[in-house]
N, C-alpha and C positions, 0 to 999 in steps of 0.2 A: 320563524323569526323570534328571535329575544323578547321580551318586553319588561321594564325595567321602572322601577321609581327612587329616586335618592331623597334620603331622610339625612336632615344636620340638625344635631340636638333634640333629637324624637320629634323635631317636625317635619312635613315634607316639601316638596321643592314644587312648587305650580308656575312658575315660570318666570320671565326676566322683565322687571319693571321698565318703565318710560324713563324713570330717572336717574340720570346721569350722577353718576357719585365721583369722579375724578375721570384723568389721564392716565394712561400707559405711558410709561416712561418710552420719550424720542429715542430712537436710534440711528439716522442720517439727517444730512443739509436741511432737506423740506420733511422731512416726518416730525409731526406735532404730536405725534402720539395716538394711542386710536382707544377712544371714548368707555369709559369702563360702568355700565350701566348694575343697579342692583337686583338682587332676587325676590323674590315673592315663596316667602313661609307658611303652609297656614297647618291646621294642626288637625285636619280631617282627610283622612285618607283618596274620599272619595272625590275631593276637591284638590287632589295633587296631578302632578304632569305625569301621565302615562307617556314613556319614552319608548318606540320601538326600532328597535334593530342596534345593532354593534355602532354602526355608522353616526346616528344616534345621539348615544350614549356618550361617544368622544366629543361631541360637540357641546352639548350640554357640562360636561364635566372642563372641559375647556373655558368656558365662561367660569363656573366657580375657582377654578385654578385663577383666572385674572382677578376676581375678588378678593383671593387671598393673598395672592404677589401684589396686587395692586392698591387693592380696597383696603376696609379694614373690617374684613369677614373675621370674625371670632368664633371659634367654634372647641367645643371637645371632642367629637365623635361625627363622622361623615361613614355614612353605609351606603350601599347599592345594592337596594332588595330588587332580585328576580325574580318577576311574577309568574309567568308559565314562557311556553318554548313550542313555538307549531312545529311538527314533524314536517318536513317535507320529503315528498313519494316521487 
């Protein structure tokens, strides 16, 4: 299995706050929009979100994707450093 960490602007990504920073723009009759919370940066490796697996990885990167369309994530450089990779027998 993968295991992965994402880095935005040489910090890294430890996970998704409590607080709500906006809406997702509606798309029908009753949709209000679905709640676009923010990230947590900090700038020590060891205190970032170990991400394992592919499955993972799209979800996590799916949330900053809504930060960016939705939020107002600033950023110059977004990477996906891969840590190591278990062999499976």
């Amino acid at each position: 299995m993968n295991i992965y960490q994402i880095k935005i602007d040489g910090k890294y990504f430890a996970g998704i706050s409590e607080r709500e920073i906006g809406k997702a723009a509606a798309g029908g009759w009753y949709d209000k929009g679905k709640a676009i919370l923010d990230i947590v940066l900090v700038p020590d490796r060891e205190k970032a979100k170990t991400i394992e697996g592919n499955i993972n990885l799209k979800s996590y990167w799916e949330r900053i994707y809504e930060l960016i369309r939705y939020g107002d994530l600033k950023f110059e450089k977004i990477e996906i450093v891969k840590l190591s990779e278990e062999v499976e027998k």
